[in-house]
CHARMM-style PDB file with segment names, atoms N, HN, CA, C and O in Angstrom:
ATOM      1  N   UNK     1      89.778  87.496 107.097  1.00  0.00      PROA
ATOM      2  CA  UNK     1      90.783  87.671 106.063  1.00  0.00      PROA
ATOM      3  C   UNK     1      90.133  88.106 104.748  1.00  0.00      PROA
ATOM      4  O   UNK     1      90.626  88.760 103.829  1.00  0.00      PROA
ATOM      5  N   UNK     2      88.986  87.620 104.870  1.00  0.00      PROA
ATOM      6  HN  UNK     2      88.585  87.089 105.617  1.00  0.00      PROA
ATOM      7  CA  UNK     2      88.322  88.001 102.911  1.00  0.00      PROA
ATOM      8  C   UNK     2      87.686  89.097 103.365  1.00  0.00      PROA
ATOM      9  O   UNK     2      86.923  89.450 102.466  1.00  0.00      PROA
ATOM     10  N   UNK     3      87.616  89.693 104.127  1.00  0.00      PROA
ATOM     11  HN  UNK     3      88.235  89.406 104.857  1.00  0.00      PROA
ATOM     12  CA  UNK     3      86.862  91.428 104.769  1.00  0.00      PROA
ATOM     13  C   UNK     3      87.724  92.024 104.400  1.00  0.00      PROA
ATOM     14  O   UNK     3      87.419  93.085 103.855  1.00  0.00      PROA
ATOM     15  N   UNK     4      89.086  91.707 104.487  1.00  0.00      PROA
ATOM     16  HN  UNK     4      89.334  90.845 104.930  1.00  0.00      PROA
ATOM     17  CA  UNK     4      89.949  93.118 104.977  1.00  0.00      PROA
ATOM     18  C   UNK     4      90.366  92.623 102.880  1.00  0.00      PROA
ATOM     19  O   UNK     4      90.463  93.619 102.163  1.00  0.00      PROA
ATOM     20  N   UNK     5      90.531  91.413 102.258  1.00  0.00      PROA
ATOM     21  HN  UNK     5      90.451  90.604 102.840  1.00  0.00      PROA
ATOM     22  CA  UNK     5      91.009  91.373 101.182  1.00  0.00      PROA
ATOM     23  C   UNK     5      89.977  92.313 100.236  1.00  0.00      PROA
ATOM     24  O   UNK     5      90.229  93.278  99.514  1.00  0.00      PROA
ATOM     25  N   UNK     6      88.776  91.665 100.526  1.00  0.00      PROA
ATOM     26  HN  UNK     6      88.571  90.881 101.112  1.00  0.00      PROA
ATOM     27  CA  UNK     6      87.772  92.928  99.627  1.00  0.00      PROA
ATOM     28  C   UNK     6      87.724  94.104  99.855  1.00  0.00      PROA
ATOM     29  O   UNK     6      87.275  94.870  99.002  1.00  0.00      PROA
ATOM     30  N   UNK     7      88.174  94.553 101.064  1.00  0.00      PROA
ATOM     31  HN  UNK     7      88.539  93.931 101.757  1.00  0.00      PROA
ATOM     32  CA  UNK     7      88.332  96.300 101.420  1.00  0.00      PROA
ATOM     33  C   UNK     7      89.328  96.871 100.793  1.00  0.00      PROA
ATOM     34  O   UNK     7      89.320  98.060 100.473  1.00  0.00      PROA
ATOM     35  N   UNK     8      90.249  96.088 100.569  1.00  0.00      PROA
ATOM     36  HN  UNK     8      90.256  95.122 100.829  1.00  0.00      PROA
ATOM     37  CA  UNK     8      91.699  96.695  99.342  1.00  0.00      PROA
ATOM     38  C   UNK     8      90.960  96.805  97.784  1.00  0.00      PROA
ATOM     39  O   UNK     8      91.521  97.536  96.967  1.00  0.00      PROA
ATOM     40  N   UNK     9      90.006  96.254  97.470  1.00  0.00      PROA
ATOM     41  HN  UNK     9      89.550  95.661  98.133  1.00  0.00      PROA
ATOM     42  CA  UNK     9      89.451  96.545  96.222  1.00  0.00      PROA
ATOM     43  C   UNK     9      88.577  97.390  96.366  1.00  0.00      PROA
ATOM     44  O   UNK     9      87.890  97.324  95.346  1.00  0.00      PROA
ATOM     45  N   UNK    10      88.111  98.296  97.148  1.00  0.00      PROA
ATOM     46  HN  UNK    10      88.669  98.350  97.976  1.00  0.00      PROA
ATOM     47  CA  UNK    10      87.261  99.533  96.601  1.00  0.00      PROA
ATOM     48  C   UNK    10      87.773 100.053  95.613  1.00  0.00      PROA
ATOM     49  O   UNK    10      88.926  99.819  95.253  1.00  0.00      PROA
ATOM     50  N   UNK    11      86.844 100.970  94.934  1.00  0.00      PROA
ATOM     51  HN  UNK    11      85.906 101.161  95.226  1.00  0.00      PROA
ATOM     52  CA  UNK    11      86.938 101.470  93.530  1.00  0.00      PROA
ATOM     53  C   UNK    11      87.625 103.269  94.204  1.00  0.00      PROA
ATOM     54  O   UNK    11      88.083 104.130  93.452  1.00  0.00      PROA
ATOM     55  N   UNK    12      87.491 103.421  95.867  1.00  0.00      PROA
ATOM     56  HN  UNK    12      87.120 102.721  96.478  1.00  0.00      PROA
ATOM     57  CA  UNK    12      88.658 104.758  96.060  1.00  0.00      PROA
ATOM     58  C   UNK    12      89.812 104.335  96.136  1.00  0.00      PROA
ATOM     59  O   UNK    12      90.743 104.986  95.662  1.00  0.00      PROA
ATOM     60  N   UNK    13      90.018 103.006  96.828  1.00  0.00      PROA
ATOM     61  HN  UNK    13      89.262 102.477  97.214  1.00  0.00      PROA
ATOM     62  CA  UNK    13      91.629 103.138  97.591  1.00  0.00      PROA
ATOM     63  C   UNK    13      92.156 102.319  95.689  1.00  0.00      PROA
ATOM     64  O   UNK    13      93.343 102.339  95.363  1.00  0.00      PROA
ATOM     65  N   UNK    14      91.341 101.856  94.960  1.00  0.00      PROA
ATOM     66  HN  UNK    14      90.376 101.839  95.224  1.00  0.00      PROA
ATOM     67  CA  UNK    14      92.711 101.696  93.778  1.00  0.00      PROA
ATOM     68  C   UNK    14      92.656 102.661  92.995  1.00  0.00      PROA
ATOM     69  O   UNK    14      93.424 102.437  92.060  1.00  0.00      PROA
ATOM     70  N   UNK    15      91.828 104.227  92.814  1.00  0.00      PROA
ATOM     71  HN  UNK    15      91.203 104.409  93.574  1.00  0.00      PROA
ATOM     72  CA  UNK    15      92.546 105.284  92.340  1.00  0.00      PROA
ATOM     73  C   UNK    15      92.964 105.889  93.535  1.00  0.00      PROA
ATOM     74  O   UNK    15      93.902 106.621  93.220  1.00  0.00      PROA
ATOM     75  N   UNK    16      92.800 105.952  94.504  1.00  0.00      PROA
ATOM     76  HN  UNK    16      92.038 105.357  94.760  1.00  0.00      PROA
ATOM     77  CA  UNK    16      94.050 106.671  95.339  1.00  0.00      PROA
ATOM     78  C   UNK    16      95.524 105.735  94.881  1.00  0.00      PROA
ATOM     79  O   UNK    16      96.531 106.410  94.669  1.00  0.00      PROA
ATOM     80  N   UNK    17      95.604 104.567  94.770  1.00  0.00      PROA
ATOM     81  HN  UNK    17      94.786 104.019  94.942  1.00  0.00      PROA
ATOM     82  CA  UNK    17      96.699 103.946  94.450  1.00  0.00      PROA
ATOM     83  C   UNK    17      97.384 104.174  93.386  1.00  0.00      PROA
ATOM     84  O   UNK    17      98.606 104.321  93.419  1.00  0.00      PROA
ATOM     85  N   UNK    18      96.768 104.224  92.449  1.00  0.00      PROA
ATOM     86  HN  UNK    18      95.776 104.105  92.423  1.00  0.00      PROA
ATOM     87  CA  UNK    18      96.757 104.832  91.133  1.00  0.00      PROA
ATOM     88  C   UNK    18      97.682 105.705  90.466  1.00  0.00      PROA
ATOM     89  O   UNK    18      98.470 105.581  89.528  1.00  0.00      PROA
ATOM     90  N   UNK    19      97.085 107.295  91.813  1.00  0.00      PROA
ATOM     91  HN  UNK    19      96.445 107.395  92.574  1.00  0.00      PROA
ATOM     92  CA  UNK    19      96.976 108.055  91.625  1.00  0.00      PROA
ATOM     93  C   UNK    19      98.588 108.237  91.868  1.00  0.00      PROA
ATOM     94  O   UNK    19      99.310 108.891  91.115  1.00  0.00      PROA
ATOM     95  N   UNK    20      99.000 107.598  92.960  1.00  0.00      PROA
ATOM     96  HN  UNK    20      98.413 107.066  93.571  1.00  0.00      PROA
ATOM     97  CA  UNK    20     100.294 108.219  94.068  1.00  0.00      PROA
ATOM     98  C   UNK    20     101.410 107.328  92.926  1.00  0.00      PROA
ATOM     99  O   UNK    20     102.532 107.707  92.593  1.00  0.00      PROA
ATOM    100  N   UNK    21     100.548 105.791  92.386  1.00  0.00      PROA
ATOM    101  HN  UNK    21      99.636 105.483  92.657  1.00  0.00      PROA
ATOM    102  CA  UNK    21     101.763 105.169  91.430  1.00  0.00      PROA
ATOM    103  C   UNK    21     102.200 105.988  90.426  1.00  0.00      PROA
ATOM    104  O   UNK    21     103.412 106.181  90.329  1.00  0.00      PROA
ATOM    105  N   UNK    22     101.165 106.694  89.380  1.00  0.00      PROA
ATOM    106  HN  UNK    22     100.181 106.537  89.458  1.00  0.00      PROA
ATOM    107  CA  UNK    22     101.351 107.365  88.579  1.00  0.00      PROA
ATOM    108  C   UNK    22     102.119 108.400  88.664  1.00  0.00      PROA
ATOM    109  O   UNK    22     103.035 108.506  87.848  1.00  0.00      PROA
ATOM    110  N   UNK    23     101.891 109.560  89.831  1.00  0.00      PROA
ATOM    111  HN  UNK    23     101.147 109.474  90.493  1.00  0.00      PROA
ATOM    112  CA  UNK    23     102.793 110.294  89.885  1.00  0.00      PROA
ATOM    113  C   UNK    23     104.172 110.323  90.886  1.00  0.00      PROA
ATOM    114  O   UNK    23     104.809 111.192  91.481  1.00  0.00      PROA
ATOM    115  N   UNK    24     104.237 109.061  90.735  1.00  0.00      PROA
ATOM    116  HN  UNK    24     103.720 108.355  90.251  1.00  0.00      PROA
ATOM    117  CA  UNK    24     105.660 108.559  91.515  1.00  0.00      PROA
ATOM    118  C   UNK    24     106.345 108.069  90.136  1.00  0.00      PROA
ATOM    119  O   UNK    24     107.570 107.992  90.045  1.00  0.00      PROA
ATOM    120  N   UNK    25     105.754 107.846  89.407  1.00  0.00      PROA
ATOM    121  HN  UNK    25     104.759 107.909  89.481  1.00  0.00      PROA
ATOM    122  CA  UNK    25     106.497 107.309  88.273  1.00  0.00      PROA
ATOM    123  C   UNK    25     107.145 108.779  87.344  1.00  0.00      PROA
ATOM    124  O   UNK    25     108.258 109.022  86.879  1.00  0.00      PROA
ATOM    125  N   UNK    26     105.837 109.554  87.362  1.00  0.00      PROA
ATOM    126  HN  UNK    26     104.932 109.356  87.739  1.00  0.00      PROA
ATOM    127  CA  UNK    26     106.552 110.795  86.307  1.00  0.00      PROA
ATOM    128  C   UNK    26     107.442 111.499  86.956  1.00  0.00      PROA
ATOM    129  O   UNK    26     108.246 112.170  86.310  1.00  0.00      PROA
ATOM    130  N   UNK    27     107.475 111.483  88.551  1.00  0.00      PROA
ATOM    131  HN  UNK    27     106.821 110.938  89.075  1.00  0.00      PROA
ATOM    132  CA  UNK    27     108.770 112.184  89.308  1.00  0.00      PROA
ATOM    133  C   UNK    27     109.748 111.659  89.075  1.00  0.00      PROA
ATOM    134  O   UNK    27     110.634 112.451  88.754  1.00  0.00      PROA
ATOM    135  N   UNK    28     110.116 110.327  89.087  1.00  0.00      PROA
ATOM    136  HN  UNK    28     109.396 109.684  89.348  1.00  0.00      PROA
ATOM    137  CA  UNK    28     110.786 109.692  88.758  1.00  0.00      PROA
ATOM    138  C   UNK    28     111.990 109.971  87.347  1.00  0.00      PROA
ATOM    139  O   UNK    28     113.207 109.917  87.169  1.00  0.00      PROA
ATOM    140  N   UNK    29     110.998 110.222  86.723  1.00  0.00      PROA
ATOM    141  HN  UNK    29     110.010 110.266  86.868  1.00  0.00      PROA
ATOM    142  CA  UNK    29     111.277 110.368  84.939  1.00  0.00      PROA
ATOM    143  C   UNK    29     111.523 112.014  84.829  1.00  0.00      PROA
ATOM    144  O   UNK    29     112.051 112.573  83.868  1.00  0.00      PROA
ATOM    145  N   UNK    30     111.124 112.527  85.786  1.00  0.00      PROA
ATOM    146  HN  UNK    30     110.695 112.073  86.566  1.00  0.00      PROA
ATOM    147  CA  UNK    30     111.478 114.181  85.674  1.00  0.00      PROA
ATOM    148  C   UNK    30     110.325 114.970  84.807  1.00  0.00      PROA
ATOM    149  O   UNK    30     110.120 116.182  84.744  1.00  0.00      PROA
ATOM    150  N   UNK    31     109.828 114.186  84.338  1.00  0.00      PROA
ATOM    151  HN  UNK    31     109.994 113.201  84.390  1.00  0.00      PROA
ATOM    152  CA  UNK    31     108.704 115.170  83.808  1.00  0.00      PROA
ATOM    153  C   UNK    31     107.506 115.942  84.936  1.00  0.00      PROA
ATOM    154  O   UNK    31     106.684 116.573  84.271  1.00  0.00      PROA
ATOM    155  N   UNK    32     107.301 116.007  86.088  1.00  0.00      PROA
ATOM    156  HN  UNK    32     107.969 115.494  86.628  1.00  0.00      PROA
ATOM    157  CA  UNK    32     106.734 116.908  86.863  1.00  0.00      PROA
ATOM    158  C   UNK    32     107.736 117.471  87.945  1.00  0.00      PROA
ATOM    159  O   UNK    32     108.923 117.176  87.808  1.00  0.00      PROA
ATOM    160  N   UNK    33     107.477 118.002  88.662  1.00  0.00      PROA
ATOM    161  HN  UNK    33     106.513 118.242  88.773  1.00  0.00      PROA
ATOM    162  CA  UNK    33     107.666 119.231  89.054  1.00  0.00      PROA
ATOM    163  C   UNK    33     107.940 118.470  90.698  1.00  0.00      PROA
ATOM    164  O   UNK    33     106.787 118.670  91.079  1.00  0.00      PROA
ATOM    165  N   UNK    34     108.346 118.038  91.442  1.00  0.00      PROA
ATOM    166  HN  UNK    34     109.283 117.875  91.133  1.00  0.00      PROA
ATOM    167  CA  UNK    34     108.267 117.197  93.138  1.00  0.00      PROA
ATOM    168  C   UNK    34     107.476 118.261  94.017  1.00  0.00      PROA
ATOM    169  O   UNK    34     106.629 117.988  94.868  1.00  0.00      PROA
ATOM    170  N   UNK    35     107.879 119.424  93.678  1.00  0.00      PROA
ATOM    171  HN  UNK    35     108.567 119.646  92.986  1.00  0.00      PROA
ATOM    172  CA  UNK    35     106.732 120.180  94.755  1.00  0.00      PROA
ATOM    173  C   UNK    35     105.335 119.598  94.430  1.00  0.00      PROA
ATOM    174  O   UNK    35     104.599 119.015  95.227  1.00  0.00      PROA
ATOM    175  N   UNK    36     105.073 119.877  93.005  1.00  0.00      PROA
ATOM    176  HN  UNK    36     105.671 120.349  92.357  1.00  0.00      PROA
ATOM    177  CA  UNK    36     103.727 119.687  92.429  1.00  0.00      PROA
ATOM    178  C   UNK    36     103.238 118.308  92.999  1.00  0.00      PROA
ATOM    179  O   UNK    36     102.086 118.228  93.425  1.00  0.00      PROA
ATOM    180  N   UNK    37     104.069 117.226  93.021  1.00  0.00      PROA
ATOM    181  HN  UNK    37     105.005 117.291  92.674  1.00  0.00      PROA
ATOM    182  CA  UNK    37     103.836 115.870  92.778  1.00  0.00      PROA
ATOM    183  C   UNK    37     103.595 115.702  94.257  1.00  0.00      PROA
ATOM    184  O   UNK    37     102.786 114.814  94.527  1.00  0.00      PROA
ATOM    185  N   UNK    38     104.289 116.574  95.615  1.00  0.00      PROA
ATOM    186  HN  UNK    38     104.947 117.295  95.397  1.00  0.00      PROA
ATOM    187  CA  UNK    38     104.143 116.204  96.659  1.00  0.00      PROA
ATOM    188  C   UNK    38     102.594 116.736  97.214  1.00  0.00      PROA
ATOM    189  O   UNK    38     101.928 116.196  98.097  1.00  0.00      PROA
ATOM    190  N   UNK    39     102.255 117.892  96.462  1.00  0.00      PROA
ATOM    191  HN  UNK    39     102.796 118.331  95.745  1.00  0.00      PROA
ATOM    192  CA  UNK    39     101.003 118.262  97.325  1.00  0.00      PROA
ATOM    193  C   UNK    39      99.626 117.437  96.739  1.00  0.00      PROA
ATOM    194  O   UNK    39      98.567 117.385  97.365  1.00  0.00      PROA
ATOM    195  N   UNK    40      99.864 116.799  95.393  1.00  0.00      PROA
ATOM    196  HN  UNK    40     100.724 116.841  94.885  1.00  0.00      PROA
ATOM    197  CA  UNK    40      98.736 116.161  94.595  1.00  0.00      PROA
ATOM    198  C   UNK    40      99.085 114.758  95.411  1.00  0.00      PROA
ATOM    199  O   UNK    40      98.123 114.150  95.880  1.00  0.00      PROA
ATOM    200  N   UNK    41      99.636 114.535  95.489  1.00  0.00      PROA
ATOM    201  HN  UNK    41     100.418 115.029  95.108  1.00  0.00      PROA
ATOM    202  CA  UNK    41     100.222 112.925  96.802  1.00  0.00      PROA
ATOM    203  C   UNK    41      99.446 113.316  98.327  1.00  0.00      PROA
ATOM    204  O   UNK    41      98.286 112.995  98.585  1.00  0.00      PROA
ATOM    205  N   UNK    42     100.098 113.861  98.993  1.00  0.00      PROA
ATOM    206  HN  UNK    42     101.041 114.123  98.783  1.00  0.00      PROA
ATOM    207  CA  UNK    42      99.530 114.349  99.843  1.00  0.00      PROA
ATOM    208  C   UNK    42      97.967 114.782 100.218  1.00  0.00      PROA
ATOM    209  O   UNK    42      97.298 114.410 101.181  1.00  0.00      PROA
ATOM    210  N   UNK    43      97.634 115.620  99.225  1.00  0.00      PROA
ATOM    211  HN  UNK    43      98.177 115.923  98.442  1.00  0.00      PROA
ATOM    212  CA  UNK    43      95.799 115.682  98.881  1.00  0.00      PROA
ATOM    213  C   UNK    43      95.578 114.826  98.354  1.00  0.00      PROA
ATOM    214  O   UNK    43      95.183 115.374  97.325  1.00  0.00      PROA
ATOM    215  N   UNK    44      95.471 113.640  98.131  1.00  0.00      PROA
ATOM    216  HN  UNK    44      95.792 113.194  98.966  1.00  0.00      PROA
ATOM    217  CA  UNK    44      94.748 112.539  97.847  1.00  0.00      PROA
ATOM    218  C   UNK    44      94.968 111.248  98.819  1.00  0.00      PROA
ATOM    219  O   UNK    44      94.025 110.470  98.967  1.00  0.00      PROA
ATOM    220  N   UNK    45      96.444 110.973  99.608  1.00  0.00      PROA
ATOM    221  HN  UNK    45      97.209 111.605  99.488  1.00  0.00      PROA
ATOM    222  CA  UNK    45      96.124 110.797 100.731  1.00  0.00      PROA
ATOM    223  C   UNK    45      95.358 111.264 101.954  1.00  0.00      PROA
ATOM    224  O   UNK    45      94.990 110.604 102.926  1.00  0.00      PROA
ATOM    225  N   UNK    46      95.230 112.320 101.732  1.00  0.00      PROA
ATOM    226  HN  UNK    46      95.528 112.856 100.943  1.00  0.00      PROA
ATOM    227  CA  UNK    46      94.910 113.454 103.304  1.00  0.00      PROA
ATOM    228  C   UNK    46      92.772 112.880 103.114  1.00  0.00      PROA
ATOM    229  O   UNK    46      91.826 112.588 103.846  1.00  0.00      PROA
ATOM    230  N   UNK    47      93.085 113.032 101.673  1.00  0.00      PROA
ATOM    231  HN  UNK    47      93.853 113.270 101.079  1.00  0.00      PROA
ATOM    232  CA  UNK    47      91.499 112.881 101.417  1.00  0.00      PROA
ATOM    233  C   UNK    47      90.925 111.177 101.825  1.00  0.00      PROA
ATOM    234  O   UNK    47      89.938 110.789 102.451  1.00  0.00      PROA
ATOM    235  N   UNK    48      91.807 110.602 101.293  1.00  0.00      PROA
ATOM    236  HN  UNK    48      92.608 110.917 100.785  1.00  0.00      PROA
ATOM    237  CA  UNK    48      91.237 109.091 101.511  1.00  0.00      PROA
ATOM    238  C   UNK    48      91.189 108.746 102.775  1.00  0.00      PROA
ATOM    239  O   UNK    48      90.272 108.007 103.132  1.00  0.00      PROA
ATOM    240  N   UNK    49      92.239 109.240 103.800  1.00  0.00      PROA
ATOM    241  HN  UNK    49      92.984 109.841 103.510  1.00  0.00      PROA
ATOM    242  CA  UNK    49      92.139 108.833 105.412  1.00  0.00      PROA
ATOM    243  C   UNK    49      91.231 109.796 105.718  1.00  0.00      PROA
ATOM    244  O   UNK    49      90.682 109.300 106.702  1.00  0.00      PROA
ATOM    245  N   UNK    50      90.733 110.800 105.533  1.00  0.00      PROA
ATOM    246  HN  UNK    50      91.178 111.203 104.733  1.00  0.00      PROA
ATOM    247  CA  UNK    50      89.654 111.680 105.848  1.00  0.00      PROA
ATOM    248  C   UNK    50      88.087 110.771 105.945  1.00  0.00      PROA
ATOM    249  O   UNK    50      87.426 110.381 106.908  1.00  0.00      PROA
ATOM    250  N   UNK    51      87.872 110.659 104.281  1.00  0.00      PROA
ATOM    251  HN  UNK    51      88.409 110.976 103.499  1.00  0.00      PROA
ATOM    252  CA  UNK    51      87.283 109.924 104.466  1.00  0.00      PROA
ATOM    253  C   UNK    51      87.038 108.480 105.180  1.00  0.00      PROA
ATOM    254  O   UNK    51      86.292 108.112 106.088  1.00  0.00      PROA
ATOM    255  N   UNK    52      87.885 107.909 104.461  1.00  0.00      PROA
ATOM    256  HN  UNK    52      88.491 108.207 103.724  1.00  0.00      PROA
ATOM    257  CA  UNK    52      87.583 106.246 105.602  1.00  0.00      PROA
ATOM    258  C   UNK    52      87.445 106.955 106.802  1.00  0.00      PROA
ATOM    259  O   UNK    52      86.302 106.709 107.186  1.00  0.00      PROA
ATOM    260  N   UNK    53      87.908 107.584 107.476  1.00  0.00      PROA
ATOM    261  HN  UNK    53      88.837 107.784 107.165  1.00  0.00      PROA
ATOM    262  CA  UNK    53      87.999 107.965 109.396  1.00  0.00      PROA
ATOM    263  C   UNK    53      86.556 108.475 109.008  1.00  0.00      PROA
ATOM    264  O   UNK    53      85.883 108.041 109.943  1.00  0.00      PROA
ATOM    265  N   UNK    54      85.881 109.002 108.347  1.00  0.00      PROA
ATOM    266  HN  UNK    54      86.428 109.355 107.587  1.00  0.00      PROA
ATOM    267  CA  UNK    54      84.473 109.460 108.580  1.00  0.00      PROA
ATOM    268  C   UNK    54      83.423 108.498 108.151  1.00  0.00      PROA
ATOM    269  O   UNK    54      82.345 108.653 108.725  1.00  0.00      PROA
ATOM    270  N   UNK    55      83.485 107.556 107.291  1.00  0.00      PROA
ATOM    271  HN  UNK    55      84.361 107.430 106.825  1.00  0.00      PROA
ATOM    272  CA  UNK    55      82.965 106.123 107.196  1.00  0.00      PROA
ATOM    273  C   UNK    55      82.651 105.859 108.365  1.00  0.00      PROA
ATOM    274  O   UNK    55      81.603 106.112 108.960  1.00  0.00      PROA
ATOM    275  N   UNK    56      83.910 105.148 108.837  1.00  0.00      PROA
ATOM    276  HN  UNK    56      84.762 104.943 108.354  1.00  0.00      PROA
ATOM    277  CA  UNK    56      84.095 104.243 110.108  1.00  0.00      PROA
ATOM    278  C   UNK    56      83.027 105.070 110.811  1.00  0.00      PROA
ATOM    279  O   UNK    56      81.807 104.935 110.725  1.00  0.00      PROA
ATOM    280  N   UNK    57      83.850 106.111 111.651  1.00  0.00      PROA
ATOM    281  HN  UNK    57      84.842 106.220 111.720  1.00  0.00      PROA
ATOM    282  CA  UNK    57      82.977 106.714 112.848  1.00  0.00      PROA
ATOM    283  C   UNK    57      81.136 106.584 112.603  1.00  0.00      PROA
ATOM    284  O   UNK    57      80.317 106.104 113.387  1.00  0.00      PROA
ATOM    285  N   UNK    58      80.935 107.100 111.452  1.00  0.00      PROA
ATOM    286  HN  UNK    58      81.600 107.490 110.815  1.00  0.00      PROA
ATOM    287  CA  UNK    58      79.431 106.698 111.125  1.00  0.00      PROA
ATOM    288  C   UNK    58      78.553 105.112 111.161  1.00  0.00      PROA
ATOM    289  O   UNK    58      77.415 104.737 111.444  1.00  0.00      PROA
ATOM    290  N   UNK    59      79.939 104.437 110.658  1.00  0.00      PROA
ATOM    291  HN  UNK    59      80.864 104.742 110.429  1.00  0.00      PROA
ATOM    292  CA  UNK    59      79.174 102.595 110.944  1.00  0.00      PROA
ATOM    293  C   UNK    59      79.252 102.391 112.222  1.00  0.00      PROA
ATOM    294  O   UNK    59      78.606 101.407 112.582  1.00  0.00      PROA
ATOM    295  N   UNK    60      80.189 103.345 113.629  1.00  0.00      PROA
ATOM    296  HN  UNK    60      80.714 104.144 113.336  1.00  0.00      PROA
ATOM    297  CA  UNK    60      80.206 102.726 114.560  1.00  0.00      PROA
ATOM    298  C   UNK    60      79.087 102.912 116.045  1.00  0.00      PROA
ATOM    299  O   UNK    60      79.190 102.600 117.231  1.00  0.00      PROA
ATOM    300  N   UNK    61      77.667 103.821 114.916  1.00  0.00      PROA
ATOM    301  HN  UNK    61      77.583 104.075 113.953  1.00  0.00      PROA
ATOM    302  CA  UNK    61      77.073 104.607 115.494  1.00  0.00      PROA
ATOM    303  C   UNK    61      75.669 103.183 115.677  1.00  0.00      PROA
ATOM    304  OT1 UNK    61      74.623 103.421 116.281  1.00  0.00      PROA
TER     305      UNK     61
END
């Protein structure tokens, strides 16, 4: 349980968190653009499961 609690505090997954709160909030408010907001969401998810999946596979060597 304290493995998986300290793995939620890396210093990527809370600006990936950050990242998707922040611009969920200005969509919200109308000040960006939802296309814009979906592909900067999207590339920064796409990136963080990229990575972790290439982590992993490397620790499982």
């Amino acid at each position: 349980m304290k493995s998986k609690l300290s793995a939620l505090i890396e210093v990527r997954k809370i600006i990936a968190f950050i990242i998707v709160l922040l611009f969920t909030v200005l969509s919200l408010k109308d000040v960006l653009d939802t296309d814009f907001i979906q592909n900067v969401i999207l590339t920064v998810i796409a990136f963080y499961f990229a990575k972790s999946t290439a982590l992993d596979k490397s620790g499982d060597k």
